[in-house]
Each structure stands twice: as C-alpha cells, then as structure tokens.
C-alpha positions in Angstrom: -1.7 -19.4 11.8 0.2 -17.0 14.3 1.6 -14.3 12.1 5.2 -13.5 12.7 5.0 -9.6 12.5 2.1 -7.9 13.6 2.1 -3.8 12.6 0.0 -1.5 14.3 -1.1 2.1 13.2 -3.1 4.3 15.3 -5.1 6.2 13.3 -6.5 9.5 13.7 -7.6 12.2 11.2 -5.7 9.7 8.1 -8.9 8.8 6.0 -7.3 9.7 2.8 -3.6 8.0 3.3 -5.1 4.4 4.8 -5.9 2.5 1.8 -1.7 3.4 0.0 -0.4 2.5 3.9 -2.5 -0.5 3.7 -1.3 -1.3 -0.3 2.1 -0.4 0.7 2.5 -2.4 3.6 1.2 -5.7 1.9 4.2 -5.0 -1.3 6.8 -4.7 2.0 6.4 -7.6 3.8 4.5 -11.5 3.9 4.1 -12.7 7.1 2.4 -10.0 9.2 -0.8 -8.7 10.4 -2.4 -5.2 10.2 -4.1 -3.5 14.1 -5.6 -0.2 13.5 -6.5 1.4 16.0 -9.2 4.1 15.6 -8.7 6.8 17.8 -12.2 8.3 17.6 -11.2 9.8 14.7 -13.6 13.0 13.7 -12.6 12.1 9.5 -14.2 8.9 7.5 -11.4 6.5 8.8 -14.0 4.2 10.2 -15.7 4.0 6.4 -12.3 3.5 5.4 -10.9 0.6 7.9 -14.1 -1.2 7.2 -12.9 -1.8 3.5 -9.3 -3.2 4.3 -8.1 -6.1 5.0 -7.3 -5.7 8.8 -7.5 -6.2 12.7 -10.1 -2.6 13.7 -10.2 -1.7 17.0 -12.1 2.0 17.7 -12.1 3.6 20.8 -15.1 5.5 21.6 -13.5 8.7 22.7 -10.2 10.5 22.1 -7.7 8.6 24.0 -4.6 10.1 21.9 -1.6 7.9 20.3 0.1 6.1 23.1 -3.0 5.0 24.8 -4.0 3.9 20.8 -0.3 1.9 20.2 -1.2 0.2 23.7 -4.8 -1.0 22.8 -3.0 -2.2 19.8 -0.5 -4.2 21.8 -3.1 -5.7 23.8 -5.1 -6.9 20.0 -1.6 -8.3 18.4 -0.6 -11.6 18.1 2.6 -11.6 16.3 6.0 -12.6 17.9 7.3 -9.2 16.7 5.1 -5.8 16.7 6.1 -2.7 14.5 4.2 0.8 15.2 3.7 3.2 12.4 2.0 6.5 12.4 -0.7 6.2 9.3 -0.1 9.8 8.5 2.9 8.0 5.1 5.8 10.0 6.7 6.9 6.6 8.6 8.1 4.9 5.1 6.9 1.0 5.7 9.4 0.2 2.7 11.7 0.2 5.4 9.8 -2.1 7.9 11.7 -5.3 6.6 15.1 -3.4 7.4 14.0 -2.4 11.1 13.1 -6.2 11.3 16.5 -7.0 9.8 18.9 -5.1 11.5 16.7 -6.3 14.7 17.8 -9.6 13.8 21.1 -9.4 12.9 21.6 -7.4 16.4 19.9 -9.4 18.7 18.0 -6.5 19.6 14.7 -6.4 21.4 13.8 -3.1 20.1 15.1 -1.7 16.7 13.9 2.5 16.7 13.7 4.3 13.0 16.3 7.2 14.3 14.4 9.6 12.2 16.5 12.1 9.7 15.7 15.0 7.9 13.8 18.1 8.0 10.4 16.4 7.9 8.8 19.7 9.9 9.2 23.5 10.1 11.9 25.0 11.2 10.9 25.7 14.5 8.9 22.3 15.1 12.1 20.5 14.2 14.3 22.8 16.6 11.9 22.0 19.5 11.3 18.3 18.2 15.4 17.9 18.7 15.6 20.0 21.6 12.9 17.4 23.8 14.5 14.1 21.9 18.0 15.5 23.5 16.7 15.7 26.5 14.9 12.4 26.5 18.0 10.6 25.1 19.8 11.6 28.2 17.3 10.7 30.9 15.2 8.0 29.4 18.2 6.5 27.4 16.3 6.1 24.1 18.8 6.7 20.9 18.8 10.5 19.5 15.6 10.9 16.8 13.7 7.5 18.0 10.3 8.3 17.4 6.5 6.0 17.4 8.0 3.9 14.4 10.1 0.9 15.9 9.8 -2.4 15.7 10.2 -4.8 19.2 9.4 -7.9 21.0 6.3 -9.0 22.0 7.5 -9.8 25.4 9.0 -6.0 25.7 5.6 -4.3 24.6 3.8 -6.4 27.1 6.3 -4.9 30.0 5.2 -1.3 28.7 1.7 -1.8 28.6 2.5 -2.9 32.7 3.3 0.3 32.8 0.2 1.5 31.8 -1.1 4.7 31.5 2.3 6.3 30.3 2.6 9.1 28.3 5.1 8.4 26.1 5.6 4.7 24.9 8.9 6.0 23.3 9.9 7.0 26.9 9.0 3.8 28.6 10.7 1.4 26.0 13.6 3.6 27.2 13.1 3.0 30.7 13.4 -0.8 30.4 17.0 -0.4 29.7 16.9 -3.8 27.0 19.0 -4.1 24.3 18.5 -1.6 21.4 19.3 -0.3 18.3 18.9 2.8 16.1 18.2 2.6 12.5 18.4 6.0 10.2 15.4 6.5 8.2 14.6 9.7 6.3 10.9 10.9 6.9 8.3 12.1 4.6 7.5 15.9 5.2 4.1 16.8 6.5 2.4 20.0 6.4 0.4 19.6 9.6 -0.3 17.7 12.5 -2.7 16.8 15.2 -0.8 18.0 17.9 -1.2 21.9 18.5 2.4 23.6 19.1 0.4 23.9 23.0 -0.3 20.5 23.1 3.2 18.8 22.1 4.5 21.1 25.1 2.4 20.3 27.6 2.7 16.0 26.4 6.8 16.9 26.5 6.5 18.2 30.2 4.8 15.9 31.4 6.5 12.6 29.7 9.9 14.4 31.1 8.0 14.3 34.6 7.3 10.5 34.3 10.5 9.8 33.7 12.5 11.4 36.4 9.6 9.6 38.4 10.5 5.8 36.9 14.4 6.2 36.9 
C-alpha cells in the first residue's frame, strides 16, 4: 500500500542520533514511510541505516544536502513528502502539525518558520541576515529552513529544476501557495557546514535566484 506521508532525511555525519529520529518518528505519525539518504557519510551511518526499518539510498560520493533531499524525492512514494535534517534539532513531534496546518490551509507547502536561538550568536546573526534576504527575492516566509512538508507534485517541479542549490530557494520560486509554521529548534553545538562554506552556498543560491526570477 501507497503510504500517505513519505519523510526524508539526508543524512550525513548523524550515526549516533538515527536510531531516536527513527523511534521518534514512528511515536509521531502512522501512515508514512522513512527515505534516508546517505550522503557518503565519513561516520557508521551506513552500519546504522542497515538496522532500521527504512527506504536507504547512499550516494557514493559527497553530493551535499540538497542534491541528498532530491535523490530522496526521486525514491518517495507518498502523496505528501516532509524533509527533516537527522541531526534532532528539526523536532518530528511536530511533523503531524506541519501536515495539519497544510491541510487546514490548502497549502502545497507548509515551512517550520524556525524560532529560537538554536546557534551562536554570530551563526544566528548571519543565518537571519541571508533568510532576509532570501524572503525578499525568492519569496519563501522569514526562518523557512530544510524542514517542510509539501506536495508530491510540487517536489517533482523542483527536482525539474535540477541541480539547484538551495531546495528552500526553488520551492520559493514556484510562487504556490504556502504557509509558515513556528517551531522552536533544538540547539546544536556544531555543524557540517564550515562558516566558509555556508558563505560561499549563500552566494551562490542568491545568484540562482536573481537568475530564475
């Protein structure tokens, strides 16, 4: 049977946090399916995945998140997709709320508008700063981030897109109806993105964007 809700969590580096997401995810909701995608990750994930009850997709090589939420598009087969990051600040308590606000709105996208100081201080200042900016050009609500839940028909247009650099970005671009759900995050005292790295990906997902407008 087609599952109605098909979740999908690239995974990179998150050996030790997949089996609770997994646990915690199956007390949330009924219905649903589970896509990991393994990003080449350099930890045990792989050990890990094989133990759960779930769709595994690796990649060979390093092919980074939004490249990872796309293969996972490609693998799902619910009428509804949520992405997740596996790293537990993305709280999948609040998956069924997404998916309910989604329905009440007739939305085809619902985005968790992210709250709190999950990050340093001068992460989060630079983390708002680019989300401004984005929320103005690529009209995506103020704090969306990688955990949203949307049609399958919308995730299907974005992987047209494909390669894109920011799947936040391009689920902007389509200009469909969306809505914006607060939900605190979990802190986190690192992450795989160097400060170097999250400035060049902002660049050049600002770049794409005044290119697709």
């Amino acid at each position: 049977m087609t599952p109605l809700v098909s979740v999908i969590v690239p995974v990179y580096g998150n050996a030790s946090t997949l089996r609770e997401l997994a646990a915690r995810i199956a007390r949330a909701l009924t219905d649903y399916e589970l896509v990991f995608v393994n990003d080449a990750s350099p930890d045990d994930s792989a050990e890990v995945l094989a133990t759960l009850d779930a769709c595994v997709v690796t990649h060979e090589r390093n092919r980074g998140q939004n490249t990872a939420v796309l293969t996972g598009f490609a693998h799902a087969r619910g009428a509804t997709l949520v992405v997740l990051d596996a790293d537990l600040q993305d709280p999948p308590e609040t998956i069924p709320e997404l998916l309910r606000r989604k329905a009440e709105n007739g939305a085809a996208i619902a985005f968790a508008s992210r709250i709190g100081d999950y990050a340093s201080g001068g992460r989060m200042f630079t983390s708002r700063l680019y989300k401004r900016i984005l929320t103005r050009l690529a009209f995506v609500p103020q704090g969306a981030g990688l955990f949203v839940a949307l049609d399958r028909d919308v995730a299907m247009r974005v992987a047209a897109m494909a390669p894109v650099p920011s799947i936040v970005a391009a689920l902007g671009l389509l200009r469909v109806k969306t809505i914006a759900v607060p939900v605190a995050r979990a802190t986190r005292e690192g992450s795989a993105y160097s400060g170097f790295a999250r400035l060049r990906l902002a660049f050049r997902t600002l770049a794409w964007v005044l290119s697709h407008r």
